[in-house]
DONUVO-365133 format. One record per residue: x, y, z of N, C-alpha, C in turn. Coordinates in steps of 0.1 Angstrom, whole numbers, padded with zeros to 4 digits, always signed. Layout:
<atoms>
XYZXYZXYZ
...
</atoms>
This chain:
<atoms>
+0008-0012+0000+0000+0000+0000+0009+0013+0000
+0021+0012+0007+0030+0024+0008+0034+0027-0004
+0038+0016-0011+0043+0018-0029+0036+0024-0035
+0016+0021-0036+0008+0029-0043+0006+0043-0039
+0009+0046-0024+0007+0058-0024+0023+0069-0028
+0032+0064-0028+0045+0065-0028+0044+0074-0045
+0040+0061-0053+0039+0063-0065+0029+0074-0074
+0016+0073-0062+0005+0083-0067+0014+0099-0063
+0020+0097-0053+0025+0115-0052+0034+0114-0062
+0045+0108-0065+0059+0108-0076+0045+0118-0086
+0037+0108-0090+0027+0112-0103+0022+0123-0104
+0019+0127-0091+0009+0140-0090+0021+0152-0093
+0031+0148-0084+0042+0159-0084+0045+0159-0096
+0052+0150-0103+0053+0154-0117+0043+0161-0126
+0030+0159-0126+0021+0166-0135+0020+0178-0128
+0022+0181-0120+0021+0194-0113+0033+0203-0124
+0042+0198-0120+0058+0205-0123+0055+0205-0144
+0049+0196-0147+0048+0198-0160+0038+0202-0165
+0026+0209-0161+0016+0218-0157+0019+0231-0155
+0033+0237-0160+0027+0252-0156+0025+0260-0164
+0019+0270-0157+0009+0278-0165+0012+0294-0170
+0030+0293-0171+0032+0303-0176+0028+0301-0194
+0032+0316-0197+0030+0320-0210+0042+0314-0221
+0038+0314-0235+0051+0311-0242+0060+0329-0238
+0055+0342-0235+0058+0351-0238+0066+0349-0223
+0060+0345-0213+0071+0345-0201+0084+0338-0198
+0080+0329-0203+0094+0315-0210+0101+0320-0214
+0100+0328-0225+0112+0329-0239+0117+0347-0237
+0122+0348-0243+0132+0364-0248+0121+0368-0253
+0114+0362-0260+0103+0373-0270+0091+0376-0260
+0097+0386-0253+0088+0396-0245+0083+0409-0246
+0067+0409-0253+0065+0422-0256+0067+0434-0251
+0070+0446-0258+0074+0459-0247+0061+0464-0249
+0059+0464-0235+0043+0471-0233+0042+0488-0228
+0058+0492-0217+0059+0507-0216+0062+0513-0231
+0062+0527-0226+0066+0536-0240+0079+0539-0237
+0085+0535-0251+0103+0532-0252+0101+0548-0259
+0116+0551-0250+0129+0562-0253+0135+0561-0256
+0142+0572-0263+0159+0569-0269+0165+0568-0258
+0168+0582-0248+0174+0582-0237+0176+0571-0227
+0163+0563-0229+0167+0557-0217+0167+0534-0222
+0162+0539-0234+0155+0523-0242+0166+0521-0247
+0169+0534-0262+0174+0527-0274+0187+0532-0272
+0192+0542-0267+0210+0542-0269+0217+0530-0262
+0211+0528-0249+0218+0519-0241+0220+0503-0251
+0211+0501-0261+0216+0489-0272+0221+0495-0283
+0222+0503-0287+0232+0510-0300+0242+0514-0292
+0242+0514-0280+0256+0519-0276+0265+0502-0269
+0259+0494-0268+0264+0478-0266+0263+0473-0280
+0255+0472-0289+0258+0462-0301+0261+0471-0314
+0261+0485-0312+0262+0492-0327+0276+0502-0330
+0277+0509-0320+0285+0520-0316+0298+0514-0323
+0299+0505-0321+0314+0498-0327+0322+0500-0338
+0306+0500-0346+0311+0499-0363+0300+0517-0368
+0294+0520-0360+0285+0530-0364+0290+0544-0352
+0299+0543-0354+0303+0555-0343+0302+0569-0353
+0305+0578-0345+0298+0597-0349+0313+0594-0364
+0309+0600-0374+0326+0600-0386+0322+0585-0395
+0319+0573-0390+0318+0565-0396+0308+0562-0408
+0306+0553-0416+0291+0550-0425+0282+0546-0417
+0268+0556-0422+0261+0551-0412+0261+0555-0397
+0263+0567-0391+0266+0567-0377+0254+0569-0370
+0252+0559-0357+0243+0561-0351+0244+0565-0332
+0254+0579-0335+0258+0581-0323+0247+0588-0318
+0240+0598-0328+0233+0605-0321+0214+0602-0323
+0205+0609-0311+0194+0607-0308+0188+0605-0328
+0193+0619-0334+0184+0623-0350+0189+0610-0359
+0205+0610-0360+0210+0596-0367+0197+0587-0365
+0198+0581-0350+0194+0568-0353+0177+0569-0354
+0171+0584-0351+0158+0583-0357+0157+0586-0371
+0164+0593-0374+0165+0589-0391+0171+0581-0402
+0178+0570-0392+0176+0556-0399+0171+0547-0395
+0156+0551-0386+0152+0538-0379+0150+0530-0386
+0143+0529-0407+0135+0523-0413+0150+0511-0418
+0160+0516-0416+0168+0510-0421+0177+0504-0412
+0175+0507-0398+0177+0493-0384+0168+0483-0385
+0157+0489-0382+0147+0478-0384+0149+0470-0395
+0150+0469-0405+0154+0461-0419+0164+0451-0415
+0178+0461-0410+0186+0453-0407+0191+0440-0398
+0181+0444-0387+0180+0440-0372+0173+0427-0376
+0160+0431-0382+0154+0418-0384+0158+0409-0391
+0168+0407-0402+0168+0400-0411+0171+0389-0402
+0175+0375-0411+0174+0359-0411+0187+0359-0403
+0197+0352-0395+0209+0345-0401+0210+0343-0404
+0226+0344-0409+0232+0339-0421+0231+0351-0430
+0222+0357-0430+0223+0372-0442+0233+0380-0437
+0241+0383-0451+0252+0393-0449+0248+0405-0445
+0240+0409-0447+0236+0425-0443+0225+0425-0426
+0226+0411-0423+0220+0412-0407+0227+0421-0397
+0222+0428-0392+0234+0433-0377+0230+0434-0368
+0235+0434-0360+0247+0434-0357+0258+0427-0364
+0267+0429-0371+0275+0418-0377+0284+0408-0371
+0284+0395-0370+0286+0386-0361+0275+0386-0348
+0267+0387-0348+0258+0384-0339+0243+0387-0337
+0231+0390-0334+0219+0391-0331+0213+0399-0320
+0206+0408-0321+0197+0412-0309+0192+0403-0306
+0186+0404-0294+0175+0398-0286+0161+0400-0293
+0155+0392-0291+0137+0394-0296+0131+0405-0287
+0138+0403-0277+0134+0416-0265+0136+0430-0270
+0149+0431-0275+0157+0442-0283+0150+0449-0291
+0149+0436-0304+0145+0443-0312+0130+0448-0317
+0120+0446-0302+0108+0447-0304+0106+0462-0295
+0118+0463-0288+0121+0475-0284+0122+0483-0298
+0130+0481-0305+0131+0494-0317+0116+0494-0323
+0109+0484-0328+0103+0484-0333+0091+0492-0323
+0089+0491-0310+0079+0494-0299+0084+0511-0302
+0096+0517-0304+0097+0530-0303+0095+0536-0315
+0096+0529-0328+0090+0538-0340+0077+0540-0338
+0068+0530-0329+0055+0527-0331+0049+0540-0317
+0058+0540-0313+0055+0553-0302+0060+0565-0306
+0066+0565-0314+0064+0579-0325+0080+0585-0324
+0091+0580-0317+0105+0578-0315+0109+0590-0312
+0105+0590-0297+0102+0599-0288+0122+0597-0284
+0127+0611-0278+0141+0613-0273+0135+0609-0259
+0132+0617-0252+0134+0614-0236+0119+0613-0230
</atoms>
């Protein structure tokens, strides 16, 4: 009798633990941005970690400052999203976050407000 009950909690406990009830959006990176994104405070701090590198103030392309990078947002976003493996993806050698880049996209969509 001790085995059957032994065995009914193993059971219960596992469907419990394999039962939860978070979201795919709470699991994963791809977490929608639901506040209203800033440059000041959203978007430099990831152009200044994955872009500044190759897109500094003098360079092609520079996205040092607030106007830069709102007057090339059409053309971040392009680039941010593409596939791997695309030569023209960037960050070059690596990827934003799905967190990231729904940040850029969440701040065009809020009208690409500075501060």
């Amino acid at each position: 009798m001790r085995k059957v009950i032994y065995l009914l909690v193993i059971s219960f406990a596992a469907t419990i633990i394999a039962c939860e009830s978070r979201t795919y959006e709470e699991i994963s990176e791809n977490t929608p941005v639901i506040l209203p994104v800033k440059y000041t405070t959203d978007i430099k701090p990831i152009i200044d970690n994955n872009c500044i590198g190759c897109h500094s103030a003098g360079s092609f392309k520079p996205l040092a400052t607030y106007d830069q990078a709102k007057n090339n947002i059409d053309g971040i976003l392009d680039r941010i999203q593409r596939a791997n493996g695309d030569p023209q993806k960037m960050p070059k050698g690596g990827s934003l976050s799905a967190t990231q880049i729904n940040t850029f996209i969440k701040w065009k969509a809020d009208g690409l407000t500075e501060n």
